[in-house]
BADOKE-834618 format. One line per 3 residues: number of its first residue (from 1); their letters; for each residue z, y, x of N, C-alpha, C. Coordinates in Angstrom, 1 decimal. Example, Ala and Ser with C-alpha at 12.3 -4.5 7.8 and 13.67 -1.06 7.14 Angstrom:
2
1) AS) 7.8:-5.7:13.2:7.8:-4.5:12.3:7.8:-3.3:13.2 ~ 7.1:-2.2:12.8:7.1:-1.1:13.7:7.9:0.0:12.9
END
This chain:
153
1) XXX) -15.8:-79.2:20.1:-15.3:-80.3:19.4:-14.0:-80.9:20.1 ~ -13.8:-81.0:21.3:-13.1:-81.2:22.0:-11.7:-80.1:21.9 ~ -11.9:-79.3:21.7:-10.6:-78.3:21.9:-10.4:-78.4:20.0
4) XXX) -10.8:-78.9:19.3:-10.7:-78.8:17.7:-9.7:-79.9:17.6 ~ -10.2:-81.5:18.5:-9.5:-82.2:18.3:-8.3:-82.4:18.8 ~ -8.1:-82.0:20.5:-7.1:-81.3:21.0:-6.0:-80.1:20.2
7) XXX) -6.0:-79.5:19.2:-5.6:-78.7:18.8:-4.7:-79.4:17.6 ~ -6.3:-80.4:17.0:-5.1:-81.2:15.4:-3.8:-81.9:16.5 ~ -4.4:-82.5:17.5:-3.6:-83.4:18.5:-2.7:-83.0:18.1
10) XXX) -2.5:-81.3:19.1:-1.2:-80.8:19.1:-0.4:-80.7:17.9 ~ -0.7:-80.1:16.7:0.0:-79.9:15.7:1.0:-80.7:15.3 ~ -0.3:-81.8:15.0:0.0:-83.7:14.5:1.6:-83.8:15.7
13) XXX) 1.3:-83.8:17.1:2.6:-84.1:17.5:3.7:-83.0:16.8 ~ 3.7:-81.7:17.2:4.6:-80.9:17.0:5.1:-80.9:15.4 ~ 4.3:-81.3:14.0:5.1:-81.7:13.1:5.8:-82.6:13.1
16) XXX) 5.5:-84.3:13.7:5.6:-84.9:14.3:7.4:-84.7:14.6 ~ 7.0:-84.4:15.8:8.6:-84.2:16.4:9.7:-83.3:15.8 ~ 9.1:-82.2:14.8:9.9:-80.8:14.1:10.4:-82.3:13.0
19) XXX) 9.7:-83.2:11.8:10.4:-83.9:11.2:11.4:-85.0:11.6 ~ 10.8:-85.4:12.7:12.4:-86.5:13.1:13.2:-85.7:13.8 ~ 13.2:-84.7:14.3:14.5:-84.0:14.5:15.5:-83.5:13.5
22) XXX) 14.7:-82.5:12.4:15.3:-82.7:11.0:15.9:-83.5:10.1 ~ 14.8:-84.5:10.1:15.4:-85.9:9.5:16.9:-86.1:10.0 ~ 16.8:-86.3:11.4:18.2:-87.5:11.6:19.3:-86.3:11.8
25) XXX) 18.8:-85.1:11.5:20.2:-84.1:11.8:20.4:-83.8:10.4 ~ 22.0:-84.0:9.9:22.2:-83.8:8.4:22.9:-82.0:8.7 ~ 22.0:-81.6:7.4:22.9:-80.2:7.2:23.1:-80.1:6.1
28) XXX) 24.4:-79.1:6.2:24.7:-79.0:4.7:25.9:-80.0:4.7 ~ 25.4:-80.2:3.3:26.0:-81.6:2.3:25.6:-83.0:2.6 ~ 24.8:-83.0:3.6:24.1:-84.6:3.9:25.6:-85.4:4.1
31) XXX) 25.2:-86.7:3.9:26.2:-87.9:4.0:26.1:-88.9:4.3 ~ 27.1:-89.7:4.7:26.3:-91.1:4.9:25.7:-91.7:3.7 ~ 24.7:-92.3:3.8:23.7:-92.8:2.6:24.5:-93.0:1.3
34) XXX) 23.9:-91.8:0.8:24.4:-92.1:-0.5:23.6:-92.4:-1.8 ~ 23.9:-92.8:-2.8:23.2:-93.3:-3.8:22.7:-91.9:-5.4 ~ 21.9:-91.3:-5.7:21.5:-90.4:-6.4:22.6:-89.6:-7.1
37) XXX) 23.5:-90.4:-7.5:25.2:-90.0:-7.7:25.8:-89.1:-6.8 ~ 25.5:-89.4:-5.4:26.6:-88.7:-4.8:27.3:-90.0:-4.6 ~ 27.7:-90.9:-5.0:28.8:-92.0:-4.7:28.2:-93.2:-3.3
40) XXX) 28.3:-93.5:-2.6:28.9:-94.4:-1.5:28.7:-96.0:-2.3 ~ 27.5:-96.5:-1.6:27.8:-98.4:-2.3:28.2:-99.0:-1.1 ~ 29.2:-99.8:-1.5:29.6:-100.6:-0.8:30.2:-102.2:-1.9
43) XXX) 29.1:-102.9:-1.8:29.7:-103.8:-2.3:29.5:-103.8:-3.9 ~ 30.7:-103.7:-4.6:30.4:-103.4:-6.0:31.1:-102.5:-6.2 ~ 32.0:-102.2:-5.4:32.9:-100.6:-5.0:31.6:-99.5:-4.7
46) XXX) 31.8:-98.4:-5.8:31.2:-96.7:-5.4:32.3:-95.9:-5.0 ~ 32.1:-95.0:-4.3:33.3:-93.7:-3.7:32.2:-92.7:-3.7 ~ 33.0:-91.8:-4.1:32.0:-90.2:-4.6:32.3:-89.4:-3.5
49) XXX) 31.2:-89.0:-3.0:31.3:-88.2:-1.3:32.1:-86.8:-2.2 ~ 32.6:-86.4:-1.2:33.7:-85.0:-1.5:33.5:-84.1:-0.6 ~ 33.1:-82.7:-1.1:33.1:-81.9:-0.1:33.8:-80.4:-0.5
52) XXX) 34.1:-80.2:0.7:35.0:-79.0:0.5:34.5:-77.8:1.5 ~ 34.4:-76.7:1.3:33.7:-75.9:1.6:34.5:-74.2:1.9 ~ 35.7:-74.3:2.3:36.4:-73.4:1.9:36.7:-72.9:4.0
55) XXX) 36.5:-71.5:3.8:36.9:-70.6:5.3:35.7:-71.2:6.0 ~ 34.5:-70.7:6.1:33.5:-70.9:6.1:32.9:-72.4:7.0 ~ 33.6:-73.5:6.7:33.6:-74.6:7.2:33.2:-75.7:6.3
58) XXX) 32.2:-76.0:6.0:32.1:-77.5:5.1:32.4:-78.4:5.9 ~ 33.2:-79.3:4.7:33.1:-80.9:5.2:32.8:-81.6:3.9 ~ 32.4:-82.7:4.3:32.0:-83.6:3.3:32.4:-84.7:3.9
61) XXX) 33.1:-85.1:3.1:33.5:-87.0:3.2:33.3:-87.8:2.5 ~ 32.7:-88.9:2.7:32.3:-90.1:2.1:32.8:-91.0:2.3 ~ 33.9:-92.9:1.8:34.5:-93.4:2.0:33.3:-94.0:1.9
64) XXX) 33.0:-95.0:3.3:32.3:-95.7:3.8:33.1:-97.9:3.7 ~ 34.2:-97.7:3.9:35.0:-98.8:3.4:36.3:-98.2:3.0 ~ 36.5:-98.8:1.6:38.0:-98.9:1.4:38.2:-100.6:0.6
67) XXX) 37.5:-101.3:1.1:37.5:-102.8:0.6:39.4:-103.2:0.9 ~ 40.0:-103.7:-0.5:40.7:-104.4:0.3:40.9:-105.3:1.2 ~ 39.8:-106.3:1.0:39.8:-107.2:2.3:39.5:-106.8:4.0
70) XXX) 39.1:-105.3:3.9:38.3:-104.9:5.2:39.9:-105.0:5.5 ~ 39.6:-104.9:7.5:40.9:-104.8:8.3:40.9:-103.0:8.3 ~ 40.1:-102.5:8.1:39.9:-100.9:8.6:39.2:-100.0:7.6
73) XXX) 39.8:-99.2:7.3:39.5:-98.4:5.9:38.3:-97.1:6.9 ~ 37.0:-96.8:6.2:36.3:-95.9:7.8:35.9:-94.8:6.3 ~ 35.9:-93.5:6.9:35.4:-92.5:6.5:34.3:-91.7:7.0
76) XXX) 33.0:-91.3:6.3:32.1:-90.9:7.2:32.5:-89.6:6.9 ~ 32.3:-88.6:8.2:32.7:-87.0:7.8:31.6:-86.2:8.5 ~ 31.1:-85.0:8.1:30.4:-84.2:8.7:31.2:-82.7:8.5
79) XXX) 30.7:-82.5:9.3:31.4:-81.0:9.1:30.4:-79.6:9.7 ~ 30.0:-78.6:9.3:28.9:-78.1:9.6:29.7:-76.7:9.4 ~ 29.5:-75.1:10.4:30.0:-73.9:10.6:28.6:-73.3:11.2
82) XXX) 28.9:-71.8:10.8:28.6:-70.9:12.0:29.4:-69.7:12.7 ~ 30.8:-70.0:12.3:31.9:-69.0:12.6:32.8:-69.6:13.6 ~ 33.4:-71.0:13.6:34.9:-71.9:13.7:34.0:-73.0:14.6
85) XXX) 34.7:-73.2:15.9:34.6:-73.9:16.8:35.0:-75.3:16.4 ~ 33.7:-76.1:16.5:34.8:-77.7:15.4:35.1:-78.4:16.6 ~ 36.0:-77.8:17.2:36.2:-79.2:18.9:37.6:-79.9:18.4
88) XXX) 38.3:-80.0:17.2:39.6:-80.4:17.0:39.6:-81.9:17.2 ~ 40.8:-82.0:17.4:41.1:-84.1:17.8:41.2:-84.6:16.3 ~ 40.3:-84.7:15.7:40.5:-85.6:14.5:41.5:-86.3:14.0
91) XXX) 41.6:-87.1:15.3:42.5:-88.7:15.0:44.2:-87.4:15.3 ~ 44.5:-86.4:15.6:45.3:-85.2:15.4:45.7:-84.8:13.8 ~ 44.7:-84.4:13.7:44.3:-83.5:12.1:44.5:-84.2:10.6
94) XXX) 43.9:-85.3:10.9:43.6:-86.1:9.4:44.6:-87.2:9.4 ~ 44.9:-87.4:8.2:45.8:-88.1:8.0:46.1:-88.7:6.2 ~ 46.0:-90.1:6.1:45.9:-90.3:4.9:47.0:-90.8:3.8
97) XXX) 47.3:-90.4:2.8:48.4:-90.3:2.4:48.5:-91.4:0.7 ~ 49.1:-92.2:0.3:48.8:-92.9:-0.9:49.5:-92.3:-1.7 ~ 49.5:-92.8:-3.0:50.3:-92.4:-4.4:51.7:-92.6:-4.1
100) XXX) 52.3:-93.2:-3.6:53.8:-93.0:-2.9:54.4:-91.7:-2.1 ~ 53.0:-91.1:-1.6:54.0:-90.1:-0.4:53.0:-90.6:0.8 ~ 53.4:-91.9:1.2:53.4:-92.6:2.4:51.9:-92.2:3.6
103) XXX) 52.3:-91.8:4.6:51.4:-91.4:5.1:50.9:-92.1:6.3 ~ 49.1:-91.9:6.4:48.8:-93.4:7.7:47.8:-92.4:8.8 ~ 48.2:-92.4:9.9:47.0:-91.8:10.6:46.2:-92.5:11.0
106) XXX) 44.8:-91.9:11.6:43.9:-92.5:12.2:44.2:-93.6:13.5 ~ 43.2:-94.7:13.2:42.9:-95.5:14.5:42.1:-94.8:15.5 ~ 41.3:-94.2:15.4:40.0:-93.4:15.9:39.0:-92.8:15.1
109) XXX) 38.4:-92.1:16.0:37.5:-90.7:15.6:36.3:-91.4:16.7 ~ 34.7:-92.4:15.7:33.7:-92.6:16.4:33.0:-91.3:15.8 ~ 33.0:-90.5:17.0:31.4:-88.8:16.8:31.9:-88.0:17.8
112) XXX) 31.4:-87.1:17.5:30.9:-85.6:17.9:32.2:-85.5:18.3 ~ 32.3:-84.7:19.3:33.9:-84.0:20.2:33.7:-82.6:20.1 ~ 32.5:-81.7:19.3:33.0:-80.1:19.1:31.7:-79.7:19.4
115) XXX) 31.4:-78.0:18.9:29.9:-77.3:18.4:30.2:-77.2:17.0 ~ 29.2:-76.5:16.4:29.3:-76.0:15.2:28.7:-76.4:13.9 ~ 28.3:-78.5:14.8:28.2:-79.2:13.5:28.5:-80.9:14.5
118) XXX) 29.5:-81.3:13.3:29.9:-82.5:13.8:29.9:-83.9:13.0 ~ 29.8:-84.8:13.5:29.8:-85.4:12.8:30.3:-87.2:13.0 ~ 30.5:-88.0:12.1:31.3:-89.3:12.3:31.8:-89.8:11.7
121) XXX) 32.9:-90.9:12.3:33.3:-91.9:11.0:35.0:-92.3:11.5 ~ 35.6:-91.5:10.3:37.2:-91.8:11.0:37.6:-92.9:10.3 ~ 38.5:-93.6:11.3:38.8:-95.4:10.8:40.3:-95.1:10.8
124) XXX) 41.0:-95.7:9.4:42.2:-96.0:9.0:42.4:-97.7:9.5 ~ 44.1:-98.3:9.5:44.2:-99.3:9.1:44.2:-99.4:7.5 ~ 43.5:-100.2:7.3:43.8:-100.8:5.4:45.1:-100.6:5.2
127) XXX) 45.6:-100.4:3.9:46.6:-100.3:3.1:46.7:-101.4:2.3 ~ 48.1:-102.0:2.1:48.2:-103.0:1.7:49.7:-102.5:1.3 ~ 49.7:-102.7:-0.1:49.1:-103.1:-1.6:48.6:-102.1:-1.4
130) XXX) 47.2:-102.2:-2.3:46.4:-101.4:-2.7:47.4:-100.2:-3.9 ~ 46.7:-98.7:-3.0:47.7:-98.1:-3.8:46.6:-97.3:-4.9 ~ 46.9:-96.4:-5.9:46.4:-96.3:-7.2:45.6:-95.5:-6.3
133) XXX) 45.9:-94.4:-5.8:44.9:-93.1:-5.4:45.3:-93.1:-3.6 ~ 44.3:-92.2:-3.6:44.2:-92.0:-1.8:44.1:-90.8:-1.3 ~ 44.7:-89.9:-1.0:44.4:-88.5:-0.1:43.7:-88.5:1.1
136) XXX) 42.8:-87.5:1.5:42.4:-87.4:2.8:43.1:-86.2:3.0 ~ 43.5:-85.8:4.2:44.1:-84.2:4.2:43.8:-84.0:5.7 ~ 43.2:-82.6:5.7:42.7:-82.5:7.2:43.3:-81.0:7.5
139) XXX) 43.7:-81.2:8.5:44.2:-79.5:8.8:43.8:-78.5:10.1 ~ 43.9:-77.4:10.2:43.2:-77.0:11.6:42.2:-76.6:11.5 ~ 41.5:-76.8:10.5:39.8:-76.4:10.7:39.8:-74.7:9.7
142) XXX) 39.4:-73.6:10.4:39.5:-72.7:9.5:40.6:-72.5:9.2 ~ 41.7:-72.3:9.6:43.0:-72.2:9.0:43.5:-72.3:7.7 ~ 42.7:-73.6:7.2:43.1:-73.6:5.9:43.2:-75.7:5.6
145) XXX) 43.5:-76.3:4.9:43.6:-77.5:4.9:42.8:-77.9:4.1 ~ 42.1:-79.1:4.4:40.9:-79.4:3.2:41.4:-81.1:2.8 ~ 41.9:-81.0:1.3:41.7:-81.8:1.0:41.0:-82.9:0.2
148) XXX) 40.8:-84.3:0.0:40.1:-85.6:-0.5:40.6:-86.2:-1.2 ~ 40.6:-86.6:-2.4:41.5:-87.2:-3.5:40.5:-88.6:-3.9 ~ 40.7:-89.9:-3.5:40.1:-90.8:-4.6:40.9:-91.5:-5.7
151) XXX) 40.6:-92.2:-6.7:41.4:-93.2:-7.2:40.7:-94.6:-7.5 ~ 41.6:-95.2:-7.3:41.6:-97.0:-7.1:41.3:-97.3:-9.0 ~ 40.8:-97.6:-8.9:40.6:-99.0:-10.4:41.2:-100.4:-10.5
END
């Protein structure tokens, strides 16, 4: 009786620990919390996570704030491989660009510094005036450039 219940013990832990490690590690397409859509709530503002998947490197971005009132426009990004070393300087690479041309780089890169799944939240300053659409453009990863297109209402 003793070694039967010792035994569920063990399991009970070991699924246990096998689901919160899965849980809080996103693969894939996972994103910051998204809504059945695929789109990002914030407020009364939705942003539709985008992912690109090209030179065997996904990323998926989710615009986490683009409020005009925020001081800091933040992007959640994951990026997941099993070929391409992801140790690149983000706040380097990405860079966001409006319906003018005009282009803004990163304040910082809060995550992961490199391994073959990364993950985090890159912060812009806000743009002011709000411009119609918004590019994300990231380069370096896979030698190929992945880009993020939203548009403003």
């Amino acid at each position: 009786m003793n070694k039967k219940v010792m035994t569920i013990l063990l399991v009970a832990v070991f699924l246990g620990g096998f689901l919160i490690f899965y849980q809080s590690r996103p693969v894939g397409q996972n994103a910051p919390a998204t809504n059945q859509t695929g789109q990002q709530t914030n407020g009364s503002e939705k942003w539709e996570t985008k992912t690109d998947d090209q030179a065997n490197v996904t990323i998926v971005v989710t615009p986490l704030d683009l409020s005009p009132q925020s001081a800091e426009w933040k992007f959640g990004i994951v990026m997941d491989t099993h070929s391409v070393e992801l140790d690149q300087d983000m706040t380097k690479i990405a860079v966001l660009v409006d319906d003018r041309g005009k282009k803004y780089t990163p304040l910082n890169w809060e995550g992961s510094t490199g391994g073959h799944h990364r993950e985090g939240v890159l912060v812009f300053n806000s743009i002011s005036p709000l411009p119609q659409s918004l590019e994300l453009k990231i380069t370096g990863i896979g030698k190929v450039d992945k880009n993020f297109v939203w548009q403003f209402k």
